[in-house]
KOLKEVO-456404 format. One line per field, with one value per residue: x, y, z of N, C-alpha, C in turn; residue number from 1. Coordinates in Angstrom, 1 decimal. Example, Ala and Ser with C-alpha at 12.3 -4.5 7.8 and 13.67 -1.06 7.14 Angstrom:
2
n_c1	13.2; 12.8
n_c2	-5.7; -2.2
n_c3	7.8; 7.1
ca_c1	12.3; 13.7
ca_c2	-4.5; -1.1
ca_c3	7.8; 7.1
c_c1	13.2; 12.9
c_c2	-3.3; 0.0
c_c3	7.8; 7.9
nr	1; 2
//
This chain:
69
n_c1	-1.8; -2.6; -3.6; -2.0; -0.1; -1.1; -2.0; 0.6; 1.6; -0.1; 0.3; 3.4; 2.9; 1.8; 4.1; 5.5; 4.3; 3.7; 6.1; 7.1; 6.5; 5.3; 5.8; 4.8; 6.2; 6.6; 8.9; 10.0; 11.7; 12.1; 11.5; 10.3; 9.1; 6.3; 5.9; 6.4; 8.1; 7.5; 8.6; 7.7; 8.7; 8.9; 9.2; 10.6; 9.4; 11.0; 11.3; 13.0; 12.1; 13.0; 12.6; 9.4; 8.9; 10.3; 8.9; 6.9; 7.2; 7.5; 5.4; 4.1; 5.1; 4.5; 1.7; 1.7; 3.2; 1.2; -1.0; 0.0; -0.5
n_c2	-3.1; -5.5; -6.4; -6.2; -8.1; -10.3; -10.0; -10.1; -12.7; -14.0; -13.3; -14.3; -17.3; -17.1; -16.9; -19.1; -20.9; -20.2; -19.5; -17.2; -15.4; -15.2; -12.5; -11.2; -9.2; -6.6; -5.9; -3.8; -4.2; -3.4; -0.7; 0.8; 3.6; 3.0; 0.3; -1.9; -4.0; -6.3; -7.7; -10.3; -11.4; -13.4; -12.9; -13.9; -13.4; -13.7; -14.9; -15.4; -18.8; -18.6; -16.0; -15.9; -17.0; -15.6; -13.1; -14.1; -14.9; -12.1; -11.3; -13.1; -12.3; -9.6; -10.1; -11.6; -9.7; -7.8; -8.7; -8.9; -6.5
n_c3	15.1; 15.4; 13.1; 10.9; 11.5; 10.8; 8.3; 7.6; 8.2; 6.4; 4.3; 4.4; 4.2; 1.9; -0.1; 0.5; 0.0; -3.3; -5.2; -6.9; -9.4; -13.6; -15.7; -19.1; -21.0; -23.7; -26.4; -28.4; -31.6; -34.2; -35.6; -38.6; -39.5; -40.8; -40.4; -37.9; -35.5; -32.8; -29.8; -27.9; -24.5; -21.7; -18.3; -15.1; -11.8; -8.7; -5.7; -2.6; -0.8; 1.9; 2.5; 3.0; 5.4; 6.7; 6.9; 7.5; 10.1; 11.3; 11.3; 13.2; 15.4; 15.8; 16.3; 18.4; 20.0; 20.4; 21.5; 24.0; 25.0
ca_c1	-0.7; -2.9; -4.4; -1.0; 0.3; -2.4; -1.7; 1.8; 1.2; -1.4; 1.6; 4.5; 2.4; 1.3; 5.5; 6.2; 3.8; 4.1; 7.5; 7.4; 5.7; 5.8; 5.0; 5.1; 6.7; 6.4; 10.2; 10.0; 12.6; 12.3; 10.7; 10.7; 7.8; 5.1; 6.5; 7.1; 8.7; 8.0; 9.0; 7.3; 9.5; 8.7; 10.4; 10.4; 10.0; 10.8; 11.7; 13.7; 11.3; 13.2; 11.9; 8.1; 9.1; 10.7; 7.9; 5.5; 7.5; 7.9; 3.8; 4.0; 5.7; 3.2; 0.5; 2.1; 3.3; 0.1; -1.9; 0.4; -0.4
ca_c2	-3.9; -7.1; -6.8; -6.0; -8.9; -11.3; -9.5; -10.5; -14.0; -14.5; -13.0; -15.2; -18.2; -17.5; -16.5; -19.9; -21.9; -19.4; -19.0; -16.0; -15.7; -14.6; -11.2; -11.3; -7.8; -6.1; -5.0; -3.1; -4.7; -2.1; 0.6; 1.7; 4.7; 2.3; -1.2; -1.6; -5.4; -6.3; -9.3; -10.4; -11.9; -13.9; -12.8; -14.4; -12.5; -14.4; -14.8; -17.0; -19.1; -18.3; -15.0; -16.6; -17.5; -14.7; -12.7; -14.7; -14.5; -11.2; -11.1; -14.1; -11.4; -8.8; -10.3; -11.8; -8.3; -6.6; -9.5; -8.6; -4.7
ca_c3	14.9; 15.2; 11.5; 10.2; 12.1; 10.0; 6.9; 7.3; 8.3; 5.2; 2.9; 4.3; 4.1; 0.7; -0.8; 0.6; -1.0; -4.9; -4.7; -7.8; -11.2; -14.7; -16.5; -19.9; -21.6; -24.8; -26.4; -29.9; -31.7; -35.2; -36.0; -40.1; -39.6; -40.7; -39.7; -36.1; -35.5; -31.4; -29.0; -26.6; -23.5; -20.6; -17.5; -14.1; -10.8; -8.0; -4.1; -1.8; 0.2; 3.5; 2.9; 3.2; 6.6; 7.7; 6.8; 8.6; 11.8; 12.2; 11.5; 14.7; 16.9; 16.0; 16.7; 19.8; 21.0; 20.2; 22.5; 25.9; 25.7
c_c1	-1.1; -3.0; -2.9; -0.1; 0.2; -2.2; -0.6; 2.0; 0.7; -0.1; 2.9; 4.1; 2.0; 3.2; 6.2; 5.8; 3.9; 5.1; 8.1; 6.0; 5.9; 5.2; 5.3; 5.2; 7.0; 7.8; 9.5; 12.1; 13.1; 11.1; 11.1; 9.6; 6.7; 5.0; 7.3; 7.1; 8.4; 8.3; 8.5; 8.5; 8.4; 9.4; 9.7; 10.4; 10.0; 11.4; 12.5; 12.5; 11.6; 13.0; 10.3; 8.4; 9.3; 9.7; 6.4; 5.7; 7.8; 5.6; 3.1; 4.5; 5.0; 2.2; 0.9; 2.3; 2.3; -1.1; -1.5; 0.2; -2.3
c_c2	-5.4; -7.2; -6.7; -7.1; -10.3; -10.8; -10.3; -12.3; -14.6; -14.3; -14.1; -16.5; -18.6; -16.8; -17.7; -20.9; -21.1; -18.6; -17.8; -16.4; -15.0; -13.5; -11.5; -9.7; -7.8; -5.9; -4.4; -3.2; -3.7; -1.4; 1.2; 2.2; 3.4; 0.7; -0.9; -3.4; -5.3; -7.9; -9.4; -11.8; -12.1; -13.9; -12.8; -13.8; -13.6; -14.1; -15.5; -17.4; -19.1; -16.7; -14.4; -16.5; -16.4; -13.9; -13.0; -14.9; -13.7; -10.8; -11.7; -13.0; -10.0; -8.5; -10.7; -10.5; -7.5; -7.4; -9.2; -7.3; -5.0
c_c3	14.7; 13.5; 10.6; 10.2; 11.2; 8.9; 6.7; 7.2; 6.9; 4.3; 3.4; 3.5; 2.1; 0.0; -0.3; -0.5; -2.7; -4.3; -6.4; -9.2; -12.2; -15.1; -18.2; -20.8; -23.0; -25.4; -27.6; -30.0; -33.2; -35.5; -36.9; -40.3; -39.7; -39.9; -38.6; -35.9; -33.6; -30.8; -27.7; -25.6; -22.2; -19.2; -16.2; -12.6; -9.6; -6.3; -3.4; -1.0; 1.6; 3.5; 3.1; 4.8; 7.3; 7.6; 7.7; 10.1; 12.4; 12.1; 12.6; 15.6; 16.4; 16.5; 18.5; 20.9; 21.4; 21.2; 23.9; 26.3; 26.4
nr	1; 2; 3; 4; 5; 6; 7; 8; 9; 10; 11; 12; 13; 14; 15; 16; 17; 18; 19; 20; 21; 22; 23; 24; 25; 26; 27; 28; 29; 30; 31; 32; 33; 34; 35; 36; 37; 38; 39; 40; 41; 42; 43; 44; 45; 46; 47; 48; 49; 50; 51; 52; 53; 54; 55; 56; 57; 58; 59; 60; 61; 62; 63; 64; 65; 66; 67; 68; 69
//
């Protein structure tokens, strides 16, 4: 539970500071047999940064619980 604790920690910490990022996807926009037209799109994934936090405080009471056994 410690290491999972520190995992969590390391992940809140870092979804506060990079709060999402971009993918960039392929569409197919026509297809006439030989000619194939596509588009590429820029699309954003992202997070709330109070779910950084929360993330890193239930990784604080992991580690904390897993120190009193």
């Amino acid at each position: 539970m410690k290491t999972l604790g520190l995992v969590l920690i390391i992940a809140g910490i870092a979804m506060i500071v990079i709060r999402g990022f971009s993918v960039q996807t392929q569409k197919k926009v026509v297809d006439l047999g030989p000619v194939e037209i596509n588009k590429k799109e820029n699309k954003w994934i992202g997070w709330p940064t109070y779910a950084g936090g929360i993330v890193a405080v239930v990784g604080v009471v992991l580690v904390l619980g897993a120190r009193k056994k």
